[in-house]
FINUKE-75670 format. One line per 8 residues: number of its first residue (from 1); their letters; for each residue x, y, z of C-alpha. Coordinates in nm, 4 decimals, decimal comma, always signed. Layout:
BEGIN
NUM = A = X Y Z; ... .
This chain:
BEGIN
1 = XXXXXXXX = +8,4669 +9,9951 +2,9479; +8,4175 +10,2228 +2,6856; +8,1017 +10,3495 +2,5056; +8,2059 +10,2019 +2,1586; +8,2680 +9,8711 +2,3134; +7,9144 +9,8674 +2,5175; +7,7631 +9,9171 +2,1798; +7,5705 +9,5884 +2,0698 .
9 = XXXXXXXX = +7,3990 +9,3921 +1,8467; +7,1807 +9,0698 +1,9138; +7,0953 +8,9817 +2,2464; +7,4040 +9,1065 +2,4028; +7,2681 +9,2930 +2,7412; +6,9494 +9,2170 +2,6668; +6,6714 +9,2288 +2,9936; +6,6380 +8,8423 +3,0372 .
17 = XXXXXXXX = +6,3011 +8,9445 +3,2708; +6,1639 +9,1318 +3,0185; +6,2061 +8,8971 +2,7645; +6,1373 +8,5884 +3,0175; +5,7632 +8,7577 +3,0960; +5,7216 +8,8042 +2,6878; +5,7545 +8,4451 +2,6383; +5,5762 +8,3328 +2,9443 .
25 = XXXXXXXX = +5,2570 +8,5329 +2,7906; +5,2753 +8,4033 +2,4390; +5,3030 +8,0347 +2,5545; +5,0279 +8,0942 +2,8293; +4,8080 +8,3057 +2,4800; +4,8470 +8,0131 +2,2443; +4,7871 +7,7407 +2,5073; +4,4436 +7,9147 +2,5934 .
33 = XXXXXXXX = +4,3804 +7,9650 +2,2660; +4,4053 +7,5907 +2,1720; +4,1516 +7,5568 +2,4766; +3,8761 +7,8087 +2,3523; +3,8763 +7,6559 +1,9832; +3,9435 +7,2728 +2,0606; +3,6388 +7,0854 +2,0559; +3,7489 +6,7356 +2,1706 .
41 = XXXXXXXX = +4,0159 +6,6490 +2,4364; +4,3176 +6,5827 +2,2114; +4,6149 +6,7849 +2,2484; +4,7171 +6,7113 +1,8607; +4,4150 +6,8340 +1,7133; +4,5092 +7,2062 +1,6577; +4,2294 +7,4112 +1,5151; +4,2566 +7,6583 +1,2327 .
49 = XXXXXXXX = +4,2967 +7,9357 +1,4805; +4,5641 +7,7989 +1,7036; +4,7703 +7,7063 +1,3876; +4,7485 +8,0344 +1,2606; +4,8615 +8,1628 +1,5962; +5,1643 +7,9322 +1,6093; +5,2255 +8,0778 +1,2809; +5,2096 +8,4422 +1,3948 .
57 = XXXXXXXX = +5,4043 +8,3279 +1,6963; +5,7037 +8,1993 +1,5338; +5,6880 +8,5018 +1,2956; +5,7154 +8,7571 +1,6223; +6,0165 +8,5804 +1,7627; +6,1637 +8,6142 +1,4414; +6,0463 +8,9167 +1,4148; +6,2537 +9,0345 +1,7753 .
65 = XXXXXXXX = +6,5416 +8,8733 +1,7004; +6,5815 +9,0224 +1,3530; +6,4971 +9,3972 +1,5998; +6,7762 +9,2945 +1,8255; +7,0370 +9,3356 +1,4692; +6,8904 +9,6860 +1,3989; +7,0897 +10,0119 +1,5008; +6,8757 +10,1444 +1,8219 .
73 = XXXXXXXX = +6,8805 +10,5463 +1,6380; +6,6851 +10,3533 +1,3136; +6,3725 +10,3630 +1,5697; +6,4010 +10,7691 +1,6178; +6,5269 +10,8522 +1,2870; +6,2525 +10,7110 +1,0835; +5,9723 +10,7411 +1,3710; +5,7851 +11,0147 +1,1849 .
81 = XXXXXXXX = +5,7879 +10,8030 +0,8851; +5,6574 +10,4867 +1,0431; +5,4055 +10,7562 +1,1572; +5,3167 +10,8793 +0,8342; +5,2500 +10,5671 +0,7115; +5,0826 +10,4659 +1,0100; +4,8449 +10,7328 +0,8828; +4,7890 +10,6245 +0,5496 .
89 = XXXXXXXX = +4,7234 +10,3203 +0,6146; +4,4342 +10,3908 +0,8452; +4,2768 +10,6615 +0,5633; +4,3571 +10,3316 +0,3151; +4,2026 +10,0767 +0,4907; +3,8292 +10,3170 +0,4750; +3,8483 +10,2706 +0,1423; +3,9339 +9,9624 +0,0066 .
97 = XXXXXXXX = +3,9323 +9,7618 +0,4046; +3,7429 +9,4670 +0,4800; +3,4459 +9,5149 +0,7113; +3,4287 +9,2311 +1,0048; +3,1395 +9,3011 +1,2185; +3,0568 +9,6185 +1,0986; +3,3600 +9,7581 +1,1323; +3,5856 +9,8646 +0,8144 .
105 = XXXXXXXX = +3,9169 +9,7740 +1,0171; +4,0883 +9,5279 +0,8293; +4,2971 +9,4499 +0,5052; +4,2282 +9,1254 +0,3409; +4,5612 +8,9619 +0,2365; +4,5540 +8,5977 +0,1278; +4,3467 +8,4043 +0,3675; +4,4800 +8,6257 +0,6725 .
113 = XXXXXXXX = +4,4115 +8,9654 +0,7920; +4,5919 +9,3111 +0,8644; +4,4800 +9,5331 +1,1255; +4,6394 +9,8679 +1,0447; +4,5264 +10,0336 +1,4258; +4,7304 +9,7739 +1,6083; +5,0661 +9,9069 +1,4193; +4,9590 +10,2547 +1,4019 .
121 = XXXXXXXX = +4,9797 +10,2305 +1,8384; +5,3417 +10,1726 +1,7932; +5,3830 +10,4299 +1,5132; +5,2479 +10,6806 +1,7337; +5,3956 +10,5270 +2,0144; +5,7433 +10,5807 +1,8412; +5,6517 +10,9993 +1,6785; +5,5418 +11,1035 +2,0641 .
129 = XXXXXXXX = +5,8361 +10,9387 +2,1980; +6,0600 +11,1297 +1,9373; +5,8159 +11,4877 +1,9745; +5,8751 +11,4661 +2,3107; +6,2296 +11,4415 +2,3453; +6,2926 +11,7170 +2,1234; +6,4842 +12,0260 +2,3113; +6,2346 +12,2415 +2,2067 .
137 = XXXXXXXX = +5,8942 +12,0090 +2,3439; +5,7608 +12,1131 +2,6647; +5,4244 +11,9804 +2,7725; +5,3789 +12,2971 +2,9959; +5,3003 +12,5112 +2,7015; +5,0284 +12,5202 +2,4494; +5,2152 +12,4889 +2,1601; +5,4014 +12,1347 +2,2573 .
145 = XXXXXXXX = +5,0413 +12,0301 +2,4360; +4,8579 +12,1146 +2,0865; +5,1567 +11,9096 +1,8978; +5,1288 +11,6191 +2,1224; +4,7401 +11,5615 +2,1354; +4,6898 +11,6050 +1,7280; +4,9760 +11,3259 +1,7379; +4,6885 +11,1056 +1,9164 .
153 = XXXXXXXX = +4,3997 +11,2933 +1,7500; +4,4295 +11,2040 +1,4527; +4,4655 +10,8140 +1,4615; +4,1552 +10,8325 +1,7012; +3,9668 +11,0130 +1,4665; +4,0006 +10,7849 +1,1623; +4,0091 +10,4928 +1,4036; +3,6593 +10,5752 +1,4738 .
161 = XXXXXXXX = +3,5120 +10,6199 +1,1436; +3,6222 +10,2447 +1,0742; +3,3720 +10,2426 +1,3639; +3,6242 +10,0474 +1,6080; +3,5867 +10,2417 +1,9725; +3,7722 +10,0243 +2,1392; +4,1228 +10,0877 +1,9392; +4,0623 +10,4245 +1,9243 .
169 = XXXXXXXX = +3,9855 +10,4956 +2,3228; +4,3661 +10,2792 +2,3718; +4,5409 +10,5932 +2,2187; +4,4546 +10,7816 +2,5198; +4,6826 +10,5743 +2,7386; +4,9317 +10,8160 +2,6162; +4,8197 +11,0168 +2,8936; +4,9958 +10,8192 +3,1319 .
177 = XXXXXXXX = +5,3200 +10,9359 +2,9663; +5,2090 +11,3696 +2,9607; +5,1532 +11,2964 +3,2953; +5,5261 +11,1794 +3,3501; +5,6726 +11,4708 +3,1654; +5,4275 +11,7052 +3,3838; +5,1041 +11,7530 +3,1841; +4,9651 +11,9933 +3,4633 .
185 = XXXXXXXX = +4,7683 +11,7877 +3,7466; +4,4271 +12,0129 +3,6857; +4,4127 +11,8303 +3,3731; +4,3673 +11,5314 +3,5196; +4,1427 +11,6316 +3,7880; +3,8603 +11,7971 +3,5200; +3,8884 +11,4730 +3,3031; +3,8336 +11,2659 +3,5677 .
193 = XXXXXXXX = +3,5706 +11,4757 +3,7177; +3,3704 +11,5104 +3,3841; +3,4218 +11,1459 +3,3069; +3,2503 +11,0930 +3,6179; +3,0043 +11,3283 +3,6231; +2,9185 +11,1830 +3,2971; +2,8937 +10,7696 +3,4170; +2,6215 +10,9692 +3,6762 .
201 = XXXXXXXX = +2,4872 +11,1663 +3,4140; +2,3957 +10,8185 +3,2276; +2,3203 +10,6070 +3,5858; +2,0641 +10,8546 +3,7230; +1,8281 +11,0962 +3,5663; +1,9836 +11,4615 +3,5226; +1,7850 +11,6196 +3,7670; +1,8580 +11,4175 +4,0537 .
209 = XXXXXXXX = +2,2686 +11,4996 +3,9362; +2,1929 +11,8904 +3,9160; +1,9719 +11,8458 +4,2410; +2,3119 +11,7163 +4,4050; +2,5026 +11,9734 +4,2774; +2,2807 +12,2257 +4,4430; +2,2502 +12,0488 +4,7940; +2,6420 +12,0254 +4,7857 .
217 = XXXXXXXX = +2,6913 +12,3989 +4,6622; +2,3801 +12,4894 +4,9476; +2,5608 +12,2898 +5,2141; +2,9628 +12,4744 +5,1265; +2,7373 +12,8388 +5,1154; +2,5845 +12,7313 +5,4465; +2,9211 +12,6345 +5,5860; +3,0824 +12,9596 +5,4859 .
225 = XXXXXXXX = +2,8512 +13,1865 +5,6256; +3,0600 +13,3840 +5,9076; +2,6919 +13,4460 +6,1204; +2,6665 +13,1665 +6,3243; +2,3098 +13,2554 +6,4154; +2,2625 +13,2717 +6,0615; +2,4288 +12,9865 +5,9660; +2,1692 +12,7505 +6,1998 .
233 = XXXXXXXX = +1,8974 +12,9092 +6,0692; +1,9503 +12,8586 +5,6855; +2,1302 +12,5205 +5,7813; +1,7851 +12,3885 +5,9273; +1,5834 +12,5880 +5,6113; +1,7830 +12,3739 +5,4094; +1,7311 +12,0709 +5,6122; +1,3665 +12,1515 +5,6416 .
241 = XXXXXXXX = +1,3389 +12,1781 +5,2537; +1,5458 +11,8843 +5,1836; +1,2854 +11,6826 +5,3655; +1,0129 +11,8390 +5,1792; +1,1484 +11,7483 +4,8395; +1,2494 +11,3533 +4,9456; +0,8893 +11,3329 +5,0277; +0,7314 +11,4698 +4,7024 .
249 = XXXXXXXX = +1,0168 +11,3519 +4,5192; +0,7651 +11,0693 +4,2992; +0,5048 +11,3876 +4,3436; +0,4065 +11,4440 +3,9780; +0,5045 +11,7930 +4,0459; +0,8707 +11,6937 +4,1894; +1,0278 +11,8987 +3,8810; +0,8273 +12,2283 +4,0188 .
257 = XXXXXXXX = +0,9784 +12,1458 +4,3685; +1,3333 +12,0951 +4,2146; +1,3179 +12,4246 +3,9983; +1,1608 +12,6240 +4,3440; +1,4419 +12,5321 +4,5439; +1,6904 +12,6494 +4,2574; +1,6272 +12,9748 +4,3418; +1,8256 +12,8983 +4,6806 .
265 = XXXXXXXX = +2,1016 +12,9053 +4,5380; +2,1072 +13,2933 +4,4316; +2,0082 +13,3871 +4,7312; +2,3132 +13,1844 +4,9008; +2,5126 +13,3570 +4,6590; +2,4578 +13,7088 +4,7397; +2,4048 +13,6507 +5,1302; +2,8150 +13,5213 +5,0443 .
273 = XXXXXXXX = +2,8720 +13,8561 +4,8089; +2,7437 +14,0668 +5,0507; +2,9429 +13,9134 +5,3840; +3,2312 +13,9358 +5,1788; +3,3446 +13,5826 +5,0165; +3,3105 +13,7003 +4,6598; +3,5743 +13,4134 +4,5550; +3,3793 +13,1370 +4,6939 .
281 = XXXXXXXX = +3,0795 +13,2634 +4,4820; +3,2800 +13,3051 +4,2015; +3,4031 +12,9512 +4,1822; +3,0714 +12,7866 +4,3071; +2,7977 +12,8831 +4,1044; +2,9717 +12,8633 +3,7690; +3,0773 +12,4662 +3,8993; +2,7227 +12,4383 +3,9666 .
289 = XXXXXXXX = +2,6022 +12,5775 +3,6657; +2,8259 +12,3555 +3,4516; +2,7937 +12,0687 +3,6604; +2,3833 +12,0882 +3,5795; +2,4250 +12,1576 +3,2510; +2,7047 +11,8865 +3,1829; +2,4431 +11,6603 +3,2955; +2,1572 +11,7648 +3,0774 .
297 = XXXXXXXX = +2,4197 +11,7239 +2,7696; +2,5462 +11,3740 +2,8845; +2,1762 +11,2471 +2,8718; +2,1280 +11,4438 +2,5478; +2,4266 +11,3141 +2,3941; +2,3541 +10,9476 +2,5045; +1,9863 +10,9713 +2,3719; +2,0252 +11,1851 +2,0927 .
305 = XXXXXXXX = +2,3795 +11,0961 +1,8750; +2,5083 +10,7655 +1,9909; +2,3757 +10,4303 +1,8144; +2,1461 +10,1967 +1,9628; +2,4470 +9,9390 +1,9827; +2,6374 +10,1684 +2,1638; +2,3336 +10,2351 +2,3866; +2,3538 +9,8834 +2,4558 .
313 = XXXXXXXX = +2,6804 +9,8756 +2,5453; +2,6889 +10,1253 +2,7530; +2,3748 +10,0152 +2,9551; +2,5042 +9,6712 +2,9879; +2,7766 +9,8151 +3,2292; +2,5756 +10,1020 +3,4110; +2,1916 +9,9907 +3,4078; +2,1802 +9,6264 +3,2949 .
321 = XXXXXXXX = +1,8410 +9,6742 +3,3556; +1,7699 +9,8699 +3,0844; +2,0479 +9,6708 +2,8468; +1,8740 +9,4447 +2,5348; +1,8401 +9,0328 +2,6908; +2,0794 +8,9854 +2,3816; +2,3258 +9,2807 +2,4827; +2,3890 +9,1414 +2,8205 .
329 = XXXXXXXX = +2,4203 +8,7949 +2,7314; +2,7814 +8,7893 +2,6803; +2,8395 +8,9764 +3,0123; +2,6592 +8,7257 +3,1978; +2,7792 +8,4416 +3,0509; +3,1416 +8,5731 +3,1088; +3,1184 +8,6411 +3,4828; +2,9437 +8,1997 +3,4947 .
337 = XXXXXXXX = +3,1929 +8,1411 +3,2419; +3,5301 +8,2272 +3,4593; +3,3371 +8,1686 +3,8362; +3,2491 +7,8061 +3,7148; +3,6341 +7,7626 +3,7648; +3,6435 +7,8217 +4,0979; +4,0156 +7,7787 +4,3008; +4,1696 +7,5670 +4,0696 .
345 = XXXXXXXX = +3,9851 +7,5267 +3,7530; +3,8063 +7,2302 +3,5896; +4,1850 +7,1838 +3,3958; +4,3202 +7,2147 +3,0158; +4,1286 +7,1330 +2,7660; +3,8158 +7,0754 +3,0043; +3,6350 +7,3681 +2,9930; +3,2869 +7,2383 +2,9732 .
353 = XXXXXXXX = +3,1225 +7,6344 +2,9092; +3,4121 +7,6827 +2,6314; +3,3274 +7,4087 +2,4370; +2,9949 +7,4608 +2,4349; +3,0502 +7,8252 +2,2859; +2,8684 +8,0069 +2,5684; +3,0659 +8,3008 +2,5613; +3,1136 +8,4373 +2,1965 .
361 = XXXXXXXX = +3,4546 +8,5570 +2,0493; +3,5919 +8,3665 +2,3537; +3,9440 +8,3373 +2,1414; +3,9905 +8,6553 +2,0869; +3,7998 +8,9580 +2,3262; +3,6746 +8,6659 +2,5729; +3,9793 +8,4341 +2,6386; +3,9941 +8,5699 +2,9633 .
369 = XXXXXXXX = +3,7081 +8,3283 +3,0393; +3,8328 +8,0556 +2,9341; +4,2133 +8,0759 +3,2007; +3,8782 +8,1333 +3,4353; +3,7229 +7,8096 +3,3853; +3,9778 +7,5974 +3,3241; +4,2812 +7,7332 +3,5311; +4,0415 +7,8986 +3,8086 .
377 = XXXXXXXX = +4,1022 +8,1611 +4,0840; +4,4543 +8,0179 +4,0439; +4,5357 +8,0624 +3,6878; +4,3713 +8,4163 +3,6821; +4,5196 +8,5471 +3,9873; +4,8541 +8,3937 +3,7722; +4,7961 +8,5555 +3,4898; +4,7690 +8,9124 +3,6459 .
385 = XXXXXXXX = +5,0518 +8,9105 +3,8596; +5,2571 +8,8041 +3,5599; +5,0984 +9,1258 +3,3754; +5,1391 +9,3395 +3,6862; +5,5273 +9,1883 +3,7241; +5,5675 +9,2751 +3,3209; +5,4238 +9,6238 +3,3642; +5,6526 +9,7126 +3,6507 .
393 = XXXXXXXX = +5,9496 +9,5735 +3,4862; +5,8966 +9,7898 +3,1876; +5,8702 +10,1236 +3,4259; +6,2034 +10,0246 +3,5487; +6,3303 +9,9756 +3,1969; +6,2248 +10,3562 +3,1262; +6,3481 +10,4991 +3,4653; +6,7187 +10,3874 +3,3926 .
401 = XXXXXXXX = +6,7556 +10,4806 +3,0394; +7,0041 +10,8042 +2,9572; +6,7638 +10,8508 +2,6571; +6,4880 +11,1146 +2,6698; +6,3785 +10,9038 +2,3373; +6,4101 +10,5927 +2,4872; +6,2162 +10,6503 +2,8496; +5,9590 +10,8298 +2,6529 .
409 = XXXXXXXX = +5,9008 +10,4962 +2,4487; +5,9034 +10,2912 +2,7508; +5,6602 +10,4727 +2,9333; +5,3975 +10,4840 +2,5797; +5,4269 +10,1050 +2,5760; +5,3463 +10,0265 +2,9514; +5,0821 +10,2387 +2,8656; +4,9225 +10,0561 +2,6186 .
417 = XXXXXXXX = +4,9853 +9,7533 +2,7458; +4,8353 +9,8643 +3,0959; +4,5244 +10,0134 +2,8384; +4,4704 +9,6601 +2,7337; +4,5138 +9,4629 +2,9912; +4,2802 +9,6829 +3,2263; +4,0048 +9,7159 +2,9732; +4,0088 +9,3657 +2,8030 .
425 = XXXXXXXX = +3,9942 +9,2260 +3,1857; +3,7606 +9,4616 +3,3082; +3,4835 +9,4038 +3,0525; +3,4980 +9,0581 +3,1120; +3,4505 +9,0848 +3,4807; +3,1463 +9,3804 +3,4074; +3,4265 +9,6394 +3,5849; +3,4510 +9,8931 +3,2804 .
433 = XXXXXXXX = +3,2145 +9,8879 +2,8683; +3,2415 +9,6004 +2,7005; +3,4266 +9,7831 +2,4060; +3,5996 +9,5034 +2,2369; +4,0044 +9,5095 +2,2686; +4,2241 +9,2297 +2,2814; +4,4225 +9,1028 +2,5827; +4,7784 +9,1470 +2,4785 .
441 = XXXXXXXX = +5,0031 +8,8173 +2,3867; +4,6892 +8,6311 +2,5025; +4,4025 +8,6796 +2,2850; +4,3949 +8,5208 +1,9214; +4,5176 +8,7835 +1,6663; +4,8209 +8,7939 +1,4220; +4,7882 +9,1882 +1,4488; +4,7817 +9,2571 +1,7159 .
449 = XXXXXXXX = +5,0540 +8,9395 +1,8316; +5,3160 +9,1413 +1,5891; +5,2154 +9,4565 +1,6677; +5,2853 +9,4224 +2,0209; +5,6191 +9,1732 +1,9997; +5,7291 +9,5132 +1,7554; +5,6905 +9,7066 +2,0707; +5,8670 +9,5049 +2,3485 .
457 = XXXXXXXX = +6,1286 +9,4198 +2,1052; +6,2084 +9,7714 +2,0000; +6,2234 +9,8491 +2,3803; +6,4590 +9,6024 +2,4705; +6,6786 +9,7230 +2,1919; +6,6778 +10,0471 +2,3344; +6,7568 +9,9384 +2,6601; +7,0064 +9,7549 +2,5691 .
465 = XXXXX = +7,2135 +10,0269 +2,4388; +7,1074 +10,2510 +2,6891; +7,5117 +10,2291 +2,8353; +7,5919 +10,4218 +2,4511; +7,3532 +10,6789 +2,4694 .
């Protein structure tokens, strides 16, 4: 067959999966949605919010089919421009935006709203996709590393001023794609390291993290020491000391302890120098150095420059203990809300915790809780492996395409979707901040419903022509 005559329009070699798992999440969204904001038993009575939904639903189908007629090279042609004006609408909506819940994230248009940070993910989505598969972009050199990350920097940044966190933290899933066009591995391993370092900068009280750091930089000195005389004897000095400190640890003069027993670590350090393993010092102490002082600036940060509601927030997931009783409210009546289902639910429209409003927002950041109550262990364990299934089925999109435009897309939408899905079901379960995303095709939300049927309908274009490219 030849190329011209593999071209297409419509729904000619369209993935059916793809397209299948779409649908299957819509239905499942609006069906959930009619359970979280029906307050009686009746099928028929659709509320305000699941009529709007319908609305937005019918829009998005007519809104892939009219993708399905566009010429697949519109997409990368006009990407930046979609960008651009991705852009402007986010500076736009600061200024003349409608605030809902403190947050300046919305444009007012009749009686329904436009989120502009939903469509600017696709926009950017669509410009790294294009950067990326340009013959001069190469993610293993500064220049095409500094390109890519002000493509994501600069949504984030005017993302948060709206103040909306949660958006803004999505446009790193684009990670997940510089890590498939081999955004060096250390990368990876010092975010990840700092991110956690920070989570048990904010769980336990600095000291006690630099106090690790020097026990496990102590204990790889010890370990290293060639003298195995030596090595005994410092290993049980350490021991010894280690002892001492546990005991006086609640001592009022604990800190005095802790600051003595820095001073081991020098001395470590130049018993290493001296034997020869300059290298090992030379990495060591400045990791434990850092690692201290990382700490001490978490804490600072925490304390010092983020808002009491993010405070909350925060301590909601790590020390509950120290969360607001109104902060951790929702969390706990989340995790009753979706175990009250147990293995099979208490069925449709009988969710006795969603009618009663327990969980607030359940439509939109919450409906999670309500395929918990009223589908069960069931339902929920449905609902992910139909996410998982959708995820996997878009990888397998981007591994077969001939397009270094088209893969790149693929891979920046399973990232965002995976983003969502992870988060939005996290924070209901108390697994990651409660941060406030949607849960894509599910939640209620004619943004972020069109926003996301622009992205899987743009990708099966793409792959649909993939045999022309």
């Amino acid at each position: 067959m030849s190329i011209r005559a593999r071209r297409n329009n419509g729904f000619q070699n369209v993935d059916l999966q793809t397209l299948s798992y779409y649908i299957g999440l819509v239905v499942v969204g609006w069906m959930m949605i009619i359970a979280a904001t029906a307050k009686g038993n009746d099928f028929g009575e659709l509320s305000s919010e699941a009529t709007k939904q319908g609305f937005f639903i019918i829009i998005s189908f007519v809104l892939i089919v009219g993708i399905s007629f566009i010429e697949w090279k519109f997409w990368r042609t006009f990407s930046y421009i979609f960008y651009a004006l991705s852009i402007l609408s986010l500076i736009a909506v600061l200024i003349i935006g409608k605030k809902v819940s403190g947050a300046t994230s919305w444009f007012s248009i009749g009686g329904f709203s436009l989120q502009p940070s939903e469509f600017a993910k696709f926009a950017t989505c669509l410009a790294m996709a294009s950067f990326l598969s340009s013959y001069n972009a190469n993610l293993k050199i500064f220049k095409s590393q500094f390109i890519a990350f002000g493509l994501i920097t600069i949504p984030i940044i005017l993302i948060l001023l709206q103040p909306d966190a949660g958006s803004a933290i999505v446009f790193t899933s684009f990670l997940i794609l510089f890590y498939r066009l081999g955004l060096s591995e250390n990368f990876y391993i010092v975010s990840l390291t700092m991110t956690a370092l920070f989570i048990i900068a904010l769980i336990y009280q600095p000291y006690y993290v630099v106090l690790g750091f020097m026990l496990l930089g102590a204990g790889i000195f010890v370990y290293n020491i060639k003298n195995e005389r030596r090595k005994w004897a410092i290993g049980l000095a350490l021991m010894i000391i280690g002892t001492v400190v546990g005991l006086y640890f609640f001592h009022p003069y604990y800190r005095e302890i802790f600051v003595a027993n820095f001073l081991l670590i020098p001395i470590l350090s130049f018993n290493l120098w001296r034997n020869g393993r300059k290298e090992l010092v030379k990495l060591l102490l400045p990791l434990i150095i850092f690692g201290g002082t990382f700490a001490y600036g978490a804490n600072f940060a925490f304390n010092n420059i983020l808002k009491p509601h993010q405070q909350s927030r925060i301590n909601v997931w790590l020390n509950p203990s120290k969360a607001p009783s109104d902060a951790i409210y929702n969390l706990r009546q989340s995790k009753l809300t979706i175990g009250s289902g147990e293995l099979s639910g208490k069925g449709f429209l009988q969710g006795t915790r969603t009618k009663l409003d327990f969980v607030p927002e359940q439509s939109t950041d919450f409906i999670f809780c309500t395929v918990g109550e009223e589908q069960g262990f069931i339902g929920v364990f449905g609902i992910i492996v139909l996410y998982l299934l959708f995820l996997y089925r878009i990888t397998v999109i981007a591994e077969r395409q001939r397009s270094d435009f088209s893969r790149n897309y693929a891979y920046g939408v399973a990232g965002i979707l995976f983003f969502h899905f992870f988060i939005n079901i996290g924070m209901t379960m108390g697994l990651v901040m409660i941060i406030g995303i949607p849960l894509p095709f599910i939640s209620y939300g004619g943004s972020s419903l069109l926003a996301f049927s622009l992205m899987i309908g743009v990708l099966l274009k793409l792959d649909s022509n993939r045999f022309s490219i």
